[in-house]
PQR file of N, CA, C, O and H, with PARSE charges and radii, in Angstrom:
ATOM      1  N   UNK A   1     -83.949  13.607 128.893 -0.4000 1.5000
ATOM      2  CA  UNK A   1     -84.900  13.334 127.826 -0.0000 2.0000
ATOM      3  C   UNK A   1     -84.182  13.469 126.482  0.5500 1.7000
ATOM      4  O   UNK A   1     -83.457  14.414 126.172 -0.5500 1.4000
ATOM      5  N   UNK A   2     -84.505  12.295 125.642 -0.4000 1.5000
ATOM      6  CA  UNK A   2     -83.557  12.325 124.295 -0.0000 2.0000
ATOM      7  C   UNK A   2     -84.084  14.049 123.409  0.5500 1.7000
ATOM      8  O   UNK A   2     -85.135  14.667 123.581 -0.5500 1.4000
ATOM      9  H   UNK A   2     -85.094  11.527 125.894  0.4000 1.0000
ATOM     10  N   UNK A   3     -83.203  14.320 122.724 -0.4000 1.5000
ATOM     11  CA  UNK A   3     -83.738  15.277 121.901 -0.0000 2.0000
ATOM     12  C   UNK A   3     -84.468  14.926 120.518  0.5500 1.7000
ATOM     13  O   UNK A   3     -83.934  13.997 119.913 -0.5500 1.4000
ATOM     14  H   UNK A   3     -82.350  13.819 122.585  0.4000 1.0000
ATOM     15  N   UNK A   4     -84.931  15.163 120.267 -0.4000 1.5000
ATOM     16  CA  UNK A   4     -86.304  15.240 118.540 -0.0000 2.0000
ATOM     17  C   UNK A   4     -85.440  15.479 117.958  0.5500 1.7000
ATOM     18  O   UNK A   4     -84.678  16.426 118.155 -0.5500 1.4000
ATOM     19  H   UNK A   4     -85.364  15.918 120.758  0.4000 1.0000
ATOM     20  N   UNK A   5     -85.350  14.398 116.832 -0.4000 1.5000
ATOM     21  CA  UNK A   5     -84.242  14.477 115.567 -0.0000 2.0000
ATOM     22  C   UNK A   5     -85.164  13.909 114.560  0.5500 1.7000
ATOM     23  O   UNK A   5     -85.523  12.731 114.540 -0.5500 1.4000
ATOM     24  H   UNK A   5     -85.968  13.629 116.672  0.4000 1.0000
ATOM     25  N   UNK A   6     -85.611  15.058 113.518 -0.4000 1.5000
ATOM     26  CA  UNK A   6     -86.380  14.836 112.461 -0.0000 2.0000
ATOM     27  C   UNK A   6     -85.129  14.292 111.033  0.5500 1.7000
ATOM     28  O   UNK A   6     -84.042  14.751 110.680 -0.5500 1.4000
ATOM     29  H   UNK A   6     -85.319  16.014 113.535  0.4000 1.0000
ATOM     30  N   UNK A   7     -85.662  13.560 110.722 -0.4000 1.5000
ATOM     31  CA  UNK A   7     -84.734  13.026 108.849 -0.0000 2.0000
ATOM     32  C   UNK A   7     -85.386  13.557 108.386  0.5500 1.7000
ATOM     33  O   UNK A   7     -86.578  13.791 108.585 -0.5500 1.4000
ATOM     34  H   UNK A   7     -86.544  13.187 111.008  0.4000 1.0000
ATOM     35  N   UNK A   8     -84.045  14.122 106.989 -0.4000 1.5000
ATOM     36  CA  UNK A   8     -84.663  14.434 106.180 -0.0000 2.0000
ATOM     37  C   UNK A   8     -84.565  13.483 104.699  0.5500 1.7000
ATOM     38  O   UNK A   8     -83.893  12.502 104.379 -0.5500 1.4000
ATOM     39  H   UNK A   8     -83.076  13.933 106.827  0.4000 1.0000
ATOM     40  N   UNK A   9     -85.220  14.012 104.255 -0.4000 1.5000
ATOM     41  CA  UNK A   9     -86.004  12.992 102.970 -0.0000 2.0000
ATOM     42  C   UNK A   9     -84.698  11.965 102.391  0.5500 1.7000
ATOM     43  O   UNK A   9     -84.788  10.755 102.184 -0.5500 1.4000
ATOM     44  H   UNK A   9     -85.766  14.808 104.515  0.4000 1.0000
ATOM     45  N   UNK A  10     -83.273  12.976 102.170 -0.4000 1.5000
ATOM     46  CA  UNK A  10     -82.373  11.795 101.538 -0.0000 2.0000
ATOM     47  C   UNK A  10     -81.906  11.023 102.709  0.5500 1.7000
ATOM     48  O   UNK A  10     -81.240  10.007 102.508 -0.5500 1.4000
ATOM     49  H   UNK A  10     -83.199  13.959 102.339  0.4000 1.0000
ATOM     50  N   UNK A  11     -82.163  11.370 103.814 -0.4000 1.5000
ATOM     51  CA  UNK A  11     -81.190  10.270 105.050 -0.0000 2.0000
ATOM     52  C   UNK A  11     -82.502   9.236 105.643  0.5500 1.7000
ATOM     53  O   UNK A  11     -82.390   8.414 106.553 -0.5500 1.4000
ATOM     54  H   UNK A  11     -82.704  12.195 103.978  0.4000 1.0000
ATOM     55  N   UNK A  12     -83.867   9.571 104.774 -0.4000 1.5000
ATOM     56  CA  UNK A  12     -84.932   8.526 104.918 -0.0000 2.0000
ATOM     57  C   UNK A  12     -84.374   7.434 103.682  0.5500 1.7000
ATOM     58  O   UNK A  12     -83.975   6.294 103.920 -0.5500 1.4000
ATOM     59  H   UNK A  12     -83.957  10.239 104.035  0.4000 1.0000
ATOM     60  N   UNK A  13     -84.421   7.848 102.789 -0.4000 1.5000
ATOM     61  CA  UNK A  13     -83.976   6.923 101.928 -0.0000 2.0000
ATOM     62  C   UNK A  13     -82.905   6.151 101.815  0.5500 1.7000
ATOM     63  O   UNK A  13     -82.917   4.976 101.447 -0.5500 1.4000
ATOM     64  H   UNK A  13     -84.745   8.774 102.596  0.4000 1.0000
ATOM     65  N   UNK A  14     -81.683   6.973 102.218 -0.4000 1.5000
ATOM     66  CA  UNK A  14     -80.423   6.333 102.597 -0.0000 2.0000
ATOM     67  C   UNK A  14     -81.073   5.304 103.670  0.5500 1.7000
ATOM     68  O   UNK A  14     -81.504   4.375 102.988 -0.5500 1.4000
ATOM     69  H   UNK A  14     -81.672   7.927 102.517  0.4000 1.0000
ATOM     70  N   UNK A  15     -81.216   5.167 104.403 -0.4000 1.5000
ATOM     71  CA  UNK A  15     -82.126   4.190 105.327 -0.0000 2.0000
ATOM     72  C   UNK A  15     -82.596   3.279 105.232  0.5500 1.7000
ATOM     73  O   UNK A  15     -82.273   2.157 105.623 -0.5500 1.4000
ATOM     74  H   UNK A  15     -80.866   5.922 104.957  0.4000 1.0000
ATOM     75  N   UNK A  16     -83.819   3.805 104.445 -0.4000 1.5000
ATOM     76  CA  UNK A  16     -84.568   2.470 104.239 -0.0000 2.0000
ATOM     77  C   UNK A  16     -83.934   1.574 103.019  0.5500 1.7000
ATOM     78  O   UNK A  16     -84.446   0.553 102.561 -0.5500 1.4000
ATOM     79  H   UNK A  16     -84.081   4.716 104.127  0.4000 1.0000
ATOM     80  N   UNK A  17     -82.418   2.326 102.494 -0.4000 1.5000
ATOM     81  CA  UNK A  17     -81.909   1.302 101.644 -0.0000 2.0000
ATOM     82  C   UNK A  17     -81.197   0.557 102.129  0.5500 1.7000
ATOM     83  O   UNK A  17     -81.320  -0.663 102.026 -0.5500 1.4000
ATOM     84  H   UNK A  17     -82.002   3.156 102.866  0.4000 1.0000
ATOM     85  N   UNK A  18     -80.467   1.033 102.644 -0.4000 1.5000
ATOM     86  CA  UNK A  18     -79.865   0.386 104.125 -0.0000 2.0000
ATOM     87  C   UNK A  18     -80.282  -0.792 104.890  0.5500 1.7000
ATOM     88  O   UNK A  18     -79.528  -1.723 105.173 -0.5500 1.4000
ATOM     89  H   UNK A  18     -80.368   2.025 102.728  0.4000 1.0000
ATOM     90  N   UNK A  19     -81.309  -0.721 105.157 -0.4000 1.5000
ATOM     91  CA  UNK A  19     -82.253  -1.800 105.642 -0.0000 2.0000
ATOM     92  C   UNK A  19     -82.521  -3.064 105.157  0.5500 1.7000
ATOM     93  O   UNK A  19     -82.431  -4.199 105.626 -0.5500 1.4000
ATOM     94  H   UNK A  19     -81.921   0.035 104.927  0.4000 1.0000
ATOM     95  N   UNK A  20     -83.018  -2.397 103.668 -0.4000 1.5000
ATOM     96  CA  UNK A  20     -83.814  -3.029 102.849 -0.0000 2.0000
ATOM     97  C   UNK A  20     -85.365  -3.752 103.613  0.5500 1.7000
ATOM     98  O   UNK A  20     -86.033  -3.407 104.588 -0.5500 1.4000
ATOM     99  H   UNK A  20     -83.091  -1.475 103.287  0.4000 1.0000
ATOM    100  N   UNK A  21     -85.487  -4.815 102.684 -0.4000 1.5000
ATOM    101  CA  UNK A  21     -86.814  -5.420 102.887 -0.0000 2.0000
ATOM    102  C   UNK A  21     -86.884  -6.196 104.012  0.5500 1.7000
ATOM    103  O   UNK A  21     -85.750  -6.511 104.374 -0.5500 1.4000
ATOM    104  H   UNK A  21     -84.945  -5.095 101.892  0.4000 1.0000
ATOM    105  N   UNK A  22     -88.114  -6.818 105.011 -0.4000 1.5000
ATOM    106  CA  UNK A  22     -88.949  -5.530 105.456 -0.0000 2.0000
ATOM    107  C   UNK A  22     -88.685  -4.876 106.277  0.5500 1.7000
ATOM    108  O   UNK A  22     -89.717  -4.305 106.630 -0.5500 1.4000
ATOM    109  H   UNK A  22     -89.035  -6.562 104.717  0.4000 1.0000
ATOM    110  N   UNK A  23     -87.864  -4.574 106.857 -0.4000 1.5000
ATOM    111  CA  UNK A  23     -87.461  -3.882 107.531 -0.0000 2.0000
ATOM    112  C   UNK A  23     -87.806  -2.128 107.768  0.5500 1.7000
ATOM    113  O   UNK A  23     -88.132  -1.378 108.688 -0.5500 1.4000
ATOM    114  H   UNK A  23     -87.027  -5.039 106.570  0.4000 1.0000
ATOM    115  N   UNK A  24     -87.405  -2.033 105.850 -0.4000 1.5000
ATOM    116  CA  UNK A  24     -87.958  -0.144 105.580 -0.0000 2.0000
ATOM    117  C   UNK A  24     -89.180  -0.121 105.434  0.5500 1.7000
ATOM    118  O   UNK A  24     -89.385   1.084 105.291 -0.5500 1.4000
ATOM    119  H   UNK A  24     -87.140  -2.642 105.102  0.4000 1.0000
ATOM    120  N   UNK A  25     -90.234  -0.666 105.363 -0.4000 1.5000
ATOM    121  CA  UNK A  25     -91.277  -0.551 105.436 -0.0000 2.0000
ATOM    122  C   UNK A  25     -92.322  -0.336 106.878  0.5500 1.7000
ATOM    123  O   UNK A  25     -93.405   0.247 106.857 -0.5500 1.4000
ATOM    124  H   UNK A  25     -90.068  -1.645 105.479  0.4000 1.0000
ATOM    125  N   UNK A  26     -91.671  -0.975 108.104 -0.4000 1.5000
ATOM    126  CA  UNK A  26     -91.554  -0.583 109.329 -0.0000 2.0000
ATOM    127  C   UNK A  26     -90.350   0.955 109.631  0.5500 1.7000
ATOM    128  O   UNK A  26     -90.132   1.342 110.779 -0.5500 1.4000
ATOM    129  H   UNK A  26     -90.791  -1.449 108.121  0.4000 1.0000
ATOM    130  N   UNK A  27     -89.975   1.352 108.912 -0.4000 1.5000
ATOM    131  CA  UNK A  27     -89.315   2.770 109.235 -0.0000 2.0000
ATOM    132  C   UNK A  27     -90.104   3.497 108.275  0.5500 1.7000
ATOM    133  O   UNK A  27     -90.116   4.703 108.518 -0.5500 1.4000
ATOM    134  H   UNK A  27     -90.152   1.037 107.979  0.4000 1.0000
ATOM    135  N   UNK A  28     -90.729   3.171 107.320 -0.4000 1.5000
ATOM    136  CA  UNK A  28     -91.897   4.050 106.499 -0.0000 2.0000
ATOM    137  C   UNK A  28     -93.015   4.057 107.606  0.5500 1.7000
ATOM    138  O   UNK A  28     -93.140   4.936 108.459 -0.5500 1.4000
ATOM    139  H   UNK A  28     -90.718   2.191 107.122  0.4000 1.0000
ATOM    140  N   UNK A  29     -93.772   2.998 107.470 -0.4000 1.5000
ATOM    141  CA  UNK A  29     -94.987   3.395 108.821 -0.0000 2.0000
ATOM    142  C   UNK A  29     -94.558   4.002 110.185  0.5500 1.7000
ATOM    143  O   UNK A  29     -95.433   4.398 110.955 -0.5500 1.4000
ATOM    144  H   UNK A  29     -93.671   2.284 106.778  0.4000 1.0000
ATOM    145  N   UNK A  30     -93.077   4.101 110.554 -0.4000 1.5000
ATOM    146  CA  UNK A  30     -93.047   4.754 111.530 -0.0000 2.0000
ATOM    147  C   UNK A  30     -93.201   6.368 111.542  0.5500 1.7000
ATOM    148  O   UNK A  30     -93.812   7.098 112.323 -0.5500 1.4000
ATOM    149  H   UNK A  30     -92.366   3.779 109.928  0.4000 1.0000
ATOM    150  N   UNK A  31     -92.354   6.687 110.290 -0.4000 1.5000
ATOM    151  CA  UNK A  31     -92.518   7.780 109.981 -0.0000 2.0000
ATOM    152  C   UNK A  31     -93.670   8.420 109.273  0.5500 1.7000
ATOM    153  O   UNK A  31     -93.838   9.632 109.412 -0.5500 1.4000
ATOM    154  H   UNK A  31     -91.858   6.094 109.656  0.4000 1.0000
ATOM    155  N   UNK A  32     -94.301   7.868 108.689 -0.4000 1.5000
ATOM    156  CA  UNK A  32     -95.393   8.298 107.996 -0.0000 2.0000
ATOM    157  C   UNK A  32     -96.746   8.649 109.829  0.5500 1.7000
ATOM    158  O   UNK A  32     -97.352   9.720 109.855 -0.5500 1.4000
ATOM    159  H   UNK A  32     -94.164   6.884 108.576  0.4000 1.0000
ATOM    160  N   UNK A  33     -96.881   7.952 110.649 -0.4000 1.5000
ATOM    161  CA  UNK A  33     -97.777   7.839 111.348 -0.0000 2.0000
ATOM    162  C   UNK A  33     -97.500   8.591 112.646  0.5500 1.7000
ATOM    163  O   UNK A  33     -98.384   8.916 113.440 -0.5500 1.4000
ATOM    164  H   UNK A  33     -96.388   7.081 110.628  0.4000 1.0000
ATOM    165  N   UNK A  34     -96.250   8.830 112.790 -0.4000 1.5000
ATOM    166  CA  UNK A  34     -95.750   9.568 113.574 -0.0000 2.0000
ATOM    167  C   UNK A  34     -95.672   8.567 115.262  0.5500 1.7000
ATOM    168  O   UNK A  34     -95.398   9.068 116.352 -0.5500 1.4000
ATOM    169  H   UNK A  34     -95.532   8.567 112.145  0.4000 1.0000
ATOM    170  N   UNK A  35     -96.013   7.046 114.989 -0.4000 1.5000
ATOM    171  CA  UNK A  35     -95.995   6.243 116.361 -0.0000 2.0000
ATOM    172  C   UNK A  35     -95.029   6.272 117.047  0.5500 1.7000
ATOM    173  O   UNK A  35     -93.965   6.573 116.505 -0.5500 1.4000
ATOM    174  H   UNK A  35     -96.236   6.639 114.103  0.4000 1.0000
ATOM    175  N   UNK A  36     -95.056   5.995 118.372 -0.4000 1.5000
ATOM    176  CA  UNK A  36     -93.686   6.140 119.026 -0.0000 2.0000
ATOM    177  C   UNK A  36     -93.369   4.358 118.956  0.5500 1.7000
ATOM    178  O   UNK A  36     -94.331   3.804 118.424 -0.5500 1.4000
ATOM    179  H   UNK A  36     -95.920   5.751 118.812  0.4000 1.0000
ATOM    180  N   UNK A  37     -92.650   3.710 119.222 -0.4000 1.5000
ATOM    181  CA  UNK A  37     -92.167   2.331 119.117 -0.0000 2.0000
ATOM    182  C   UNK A  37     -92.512   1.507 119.745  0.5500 1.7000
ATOM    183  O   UNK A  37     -91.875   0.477 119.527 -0.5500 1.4000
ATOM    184  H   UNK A  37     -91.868   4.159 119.655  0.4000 1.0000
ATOM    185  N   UNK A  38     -93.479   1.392 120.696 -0.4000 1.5000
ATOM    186  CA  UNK A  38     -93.844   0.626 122.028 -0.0000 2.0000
ATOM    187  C   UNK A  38     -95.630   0.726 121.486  0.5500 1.7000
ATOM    188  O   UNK A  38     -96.447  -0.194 121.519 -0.5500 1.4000
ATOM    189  H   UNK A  38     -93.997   2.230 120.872  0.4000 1.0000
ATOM    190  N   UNK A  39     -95.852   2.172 121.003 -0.4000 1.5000
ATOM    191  CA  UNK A  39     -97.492   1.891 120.136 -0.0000 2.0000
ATOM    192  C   UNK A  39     -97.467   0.799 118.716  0.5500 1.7000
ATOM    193  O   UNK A  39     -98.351  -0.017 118.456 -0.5500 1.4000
ATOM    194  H   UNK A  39     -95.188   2.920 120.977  0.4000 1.0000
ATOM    195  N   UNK A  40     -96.436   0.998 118.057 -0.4000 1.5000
ATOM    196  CA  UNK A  40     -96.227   0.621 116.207 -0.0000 2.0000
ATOM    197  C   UNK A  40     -95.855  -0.976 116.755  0.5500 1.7000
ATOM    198  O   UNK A  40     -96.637  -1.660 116.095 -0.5500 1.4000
ATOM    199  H   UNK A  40     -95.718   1.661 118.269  0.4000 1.0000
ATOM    200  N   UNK A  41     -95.381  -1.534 117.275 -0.4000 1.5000
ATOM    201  CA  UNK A  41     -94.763  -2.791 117.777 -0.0000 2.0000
ATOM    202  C   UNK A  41     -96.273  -3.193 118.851  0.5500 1.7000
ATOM    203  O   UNK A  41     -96.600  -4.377 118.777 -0.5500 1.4000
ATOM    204  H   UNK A  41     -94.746  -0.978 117.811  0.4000 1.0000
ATOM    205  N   UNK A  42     -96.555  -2.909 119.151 -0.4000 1.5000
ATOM    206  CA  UNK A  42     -98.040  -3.035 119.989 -0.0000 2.0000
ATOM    207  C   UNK A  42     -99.576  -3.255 119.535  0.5500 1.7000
ATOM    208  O   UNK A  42    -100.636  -3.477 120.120 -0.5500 1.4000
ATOM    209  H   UNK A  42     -96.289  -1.946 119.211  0.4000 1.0000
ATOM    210  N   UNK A  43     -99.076  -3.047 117.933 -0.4000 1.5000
ATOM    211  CA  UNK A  43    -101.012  -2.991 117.369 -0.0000 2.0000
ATOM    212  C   UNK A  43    -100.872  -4.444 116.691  0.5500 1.7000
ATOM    213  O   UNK A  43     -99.963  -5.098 116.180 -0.5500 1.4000
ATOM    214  H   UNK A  43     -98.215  -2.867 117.458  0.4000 1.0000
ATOM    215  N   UNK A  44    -101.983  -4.578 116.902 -0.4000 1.5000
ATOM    216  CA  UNK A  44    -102.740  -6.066 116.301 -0.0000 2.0000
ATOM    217  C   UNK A  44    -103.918  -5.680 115.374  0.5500 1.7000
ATOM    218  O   UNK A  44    -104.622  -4.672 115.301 -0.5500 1.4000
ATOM    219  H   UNK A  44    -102.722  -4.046 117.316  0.4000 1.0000
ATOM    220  N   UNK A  45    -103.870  -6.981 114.615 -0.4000 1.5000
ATOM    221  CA  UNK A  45    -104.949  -6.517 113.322 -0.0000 2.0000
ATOM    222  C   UNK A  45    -106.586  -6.198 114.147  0.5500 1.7000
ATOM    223  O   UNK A  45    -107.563  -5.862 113.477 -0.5500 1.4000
ATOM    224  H   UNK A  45    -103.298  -7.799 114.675  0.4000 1.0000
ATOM    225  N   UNK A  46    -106.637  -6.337 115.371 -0.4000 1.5000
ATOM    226  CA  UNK A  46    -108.099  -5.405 115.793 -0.0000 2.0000
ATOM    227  C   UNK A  46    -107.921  -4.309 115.446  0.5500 1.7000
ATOM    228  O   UNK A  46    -108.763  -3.710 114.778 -0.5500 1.4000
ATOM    229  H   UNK A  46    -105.843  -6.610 115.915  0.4000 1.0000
ATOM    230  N   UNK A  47    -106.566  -3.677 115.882 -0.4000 1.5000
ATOM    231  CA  UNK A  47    -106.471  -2.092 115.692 -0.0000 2.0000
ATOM    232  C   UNK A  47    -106.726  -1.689 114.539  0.5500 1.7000
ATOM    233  O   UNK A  47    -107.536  -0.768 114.440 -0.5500 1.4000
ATOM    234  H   UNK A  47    -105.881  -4.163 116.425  0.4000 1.0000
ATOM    235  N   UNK A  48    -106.244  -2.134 113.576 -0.4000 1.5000
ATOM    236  CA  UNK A  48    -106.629  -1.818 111.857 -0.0000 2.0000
ATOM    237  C   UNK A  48    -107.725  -1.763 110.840  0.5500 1.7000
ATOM    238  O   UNK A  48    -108.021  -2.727 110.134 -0.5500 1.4000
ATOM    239  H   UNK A  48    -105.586  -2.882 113.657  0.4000 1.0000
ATOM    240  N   UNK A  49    -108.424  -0.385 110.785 -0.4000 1.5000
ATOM    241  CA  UNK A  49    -109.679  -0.501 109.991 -0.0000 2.0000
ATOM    242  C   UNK A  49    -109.126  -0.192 108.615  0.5500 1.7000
ATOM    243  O   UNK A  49    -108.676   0.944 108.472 -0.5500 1.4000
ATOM    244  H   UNK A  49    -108.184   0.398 111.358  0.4000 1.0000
ATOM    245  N   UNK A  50    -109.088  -0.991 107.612 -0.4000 1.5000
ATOM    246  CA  UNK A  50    -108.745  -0.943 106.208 -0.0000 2.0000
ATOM    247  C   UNK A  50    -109.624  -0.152 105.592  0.5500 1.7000
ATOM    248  O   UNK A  50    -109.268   0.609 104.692 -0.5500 1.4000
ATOM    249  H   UNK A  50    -109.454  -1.915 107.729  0.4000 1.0000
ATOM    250  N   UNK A  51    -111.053  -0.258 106.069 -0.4000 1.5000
ATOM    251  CA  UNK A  51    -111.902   0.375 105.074 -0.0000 2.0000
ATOM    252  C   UNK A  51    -112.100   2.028 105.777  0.5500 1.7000
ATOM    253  O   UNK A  51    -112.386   2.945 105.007 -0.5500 1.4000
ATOM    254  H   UNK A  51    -111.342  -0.877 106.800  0.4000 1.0000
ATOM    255  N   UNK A  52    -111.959   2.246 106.967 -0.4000 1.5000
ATOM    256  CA  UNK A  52    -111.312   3.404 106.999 -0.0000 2.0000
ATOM    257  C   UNK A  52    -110.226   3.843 107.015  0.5500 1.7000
ATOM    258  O   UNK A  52    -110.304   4.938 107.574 -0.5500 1.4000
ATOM    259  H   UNK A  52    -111.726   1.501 107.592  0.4000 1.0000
ATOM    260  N   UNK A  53    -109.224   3.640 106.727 -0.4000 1.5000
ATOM    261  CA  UNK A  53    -107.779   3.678 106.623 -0.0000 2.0000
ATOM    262  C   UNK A  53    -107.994   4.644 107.896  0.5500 1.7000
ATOM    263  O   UNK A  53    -108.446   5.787 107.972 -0.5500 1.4000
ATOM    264  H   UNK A  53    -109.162   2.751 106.274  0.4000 1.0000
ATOM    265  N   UNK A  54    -107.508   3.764 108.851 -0.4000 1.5000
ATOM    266  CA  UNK A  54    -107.568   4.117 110.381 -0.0000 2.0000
ATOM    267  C   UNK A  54    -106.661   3.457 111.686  0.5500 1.7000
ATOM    268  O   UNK A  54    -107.097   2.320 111.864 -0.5500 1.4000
ATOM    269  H   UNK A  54    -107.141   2.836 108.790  0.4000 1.0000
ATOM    270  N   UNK A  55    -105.641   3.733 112.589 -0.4000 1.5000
ATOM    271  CA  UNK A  55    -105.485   2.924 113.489 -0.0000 2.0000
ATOM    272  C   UNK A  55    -106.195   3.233 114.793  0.5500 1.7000
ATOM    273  O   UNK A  55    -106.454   4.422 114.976 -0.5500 1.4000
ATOM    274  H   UNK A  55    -105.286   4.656 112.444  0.4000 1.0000
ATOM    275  N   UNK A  56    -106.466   2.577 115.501 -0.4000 1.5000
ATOM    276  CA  UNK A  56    -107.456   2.375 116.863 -0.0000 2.0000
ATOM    277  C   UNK A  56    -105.887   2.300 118.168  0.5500 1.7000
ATOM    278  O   UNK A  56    -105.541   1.238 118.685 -0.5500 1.4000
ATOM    279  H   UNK A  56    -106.256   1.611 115.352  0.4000 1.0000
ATOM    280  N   UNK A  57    -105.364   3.308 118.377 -0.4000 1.5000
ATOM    281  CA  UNK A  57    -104.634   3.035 119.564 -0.0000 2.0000
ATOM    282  C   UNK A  57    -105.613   3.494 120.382  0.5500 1.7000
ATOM    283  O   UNK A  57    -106.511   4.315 120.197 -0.5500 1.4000
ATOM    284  H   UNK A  57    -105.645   4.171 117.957  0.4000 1.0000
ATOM    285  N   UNK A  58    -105.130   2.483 121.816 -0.4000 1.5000
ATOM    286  CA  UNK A  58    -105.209   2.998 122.971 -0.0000 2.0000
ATOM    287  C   UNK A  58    -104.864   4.558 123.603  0.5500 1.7000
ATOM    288  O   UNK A  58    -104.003   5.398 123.340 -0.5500 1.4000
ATOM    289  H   UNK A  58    -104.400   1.816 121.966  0.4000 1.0000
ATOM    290  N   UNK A  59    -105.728   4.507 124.344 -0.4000 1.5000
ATOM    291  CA  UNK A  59    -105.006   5.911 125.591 -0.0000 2.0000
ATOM    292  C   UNK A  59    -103.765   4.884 126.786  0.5500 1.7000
ATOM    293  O   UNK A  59    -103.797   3.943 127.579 -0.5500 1.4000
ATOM    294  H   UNK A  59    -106.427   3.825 124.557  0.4000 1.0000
ATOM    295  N   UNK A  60    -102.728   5.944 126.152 -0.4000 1.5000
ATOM    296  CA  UNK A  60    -101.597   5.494 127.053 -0.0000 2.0000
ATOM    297  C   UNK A  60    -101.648   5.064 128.640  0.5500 1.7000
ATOM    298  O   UNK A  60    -100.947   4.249 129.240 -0.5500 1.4000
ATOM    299  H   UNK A  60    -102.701   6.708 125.508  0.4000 1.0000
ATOM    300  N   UNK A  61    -102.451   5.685 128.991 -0.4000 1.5000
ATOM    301  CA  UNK A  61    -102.640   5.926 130.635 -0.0000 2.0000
ATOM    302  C   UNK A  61    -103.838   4.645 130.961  0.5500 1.7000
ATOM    303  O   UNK A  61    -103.678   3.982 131.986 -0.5500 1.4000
ATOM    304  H   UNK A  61    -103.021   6.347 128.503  0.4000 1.0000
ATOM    305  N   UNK A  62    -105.018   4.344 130.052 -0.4000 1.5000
ATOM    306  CA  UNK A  62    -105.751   3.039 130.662 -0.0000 2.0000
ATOM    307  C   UNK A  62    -105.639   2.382 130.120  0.5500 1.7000
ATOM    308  O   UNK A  62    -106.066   1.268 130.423 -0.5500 1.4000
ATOM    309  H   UNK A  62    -105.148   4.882 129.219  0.4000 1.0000
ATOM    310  N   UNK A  63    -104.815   2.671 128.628 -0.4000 1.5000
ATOM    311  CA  UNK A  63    -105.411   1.238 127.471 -0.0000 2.0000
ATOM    312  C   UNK A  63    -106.212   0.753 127.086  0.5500 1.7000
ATOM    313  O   UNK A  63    -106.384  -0.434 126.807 -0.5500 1.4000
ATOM    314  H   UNK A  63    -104.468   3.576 128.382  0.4000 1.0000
ATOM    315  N   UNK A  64    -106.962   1.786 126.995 -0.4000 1.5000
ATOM    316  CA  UNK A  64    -108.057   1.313 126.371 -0.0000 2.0000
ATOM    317  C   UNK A  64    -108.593   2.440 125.285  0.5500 1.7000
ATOM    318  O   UNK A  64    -109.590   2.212 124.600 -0.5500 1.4000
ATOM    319  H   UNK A  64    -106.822   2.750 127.221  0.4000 1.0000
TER
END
């Protein structure tokens, strides 16, 4: 099992400069939301309530 490797704030930025556009903006919502990569790459605009600033994932196990 990989080990948990948290960034910190300047090696986020080094990063997302790195990247650049859009690219860091998908490593901002990753980090900001805490998704694992198979959920964040997986949502569709059903999932997204704007007016509650909300995402709607599934349960891993039925999907639903």
């Amino acid at each position: 099992m990989p080990t948990l490797r948290v960034l910190t704030q300047e090696e986020e930025v080094k990063l997302c400069a790195a990247l650049g556009a859009p690219w860091n903006l998908w490593v901002k919502f990753a980090l900001l939301t805490g998704l694992k990569q198979s959920e964040q790459f997986s949502l569709c605009w059903r999932d997204v309530d704007l007016e509650r600033l909300a995402l709607l994932l599934p349960h891993p196990s039925t999907g639903v």
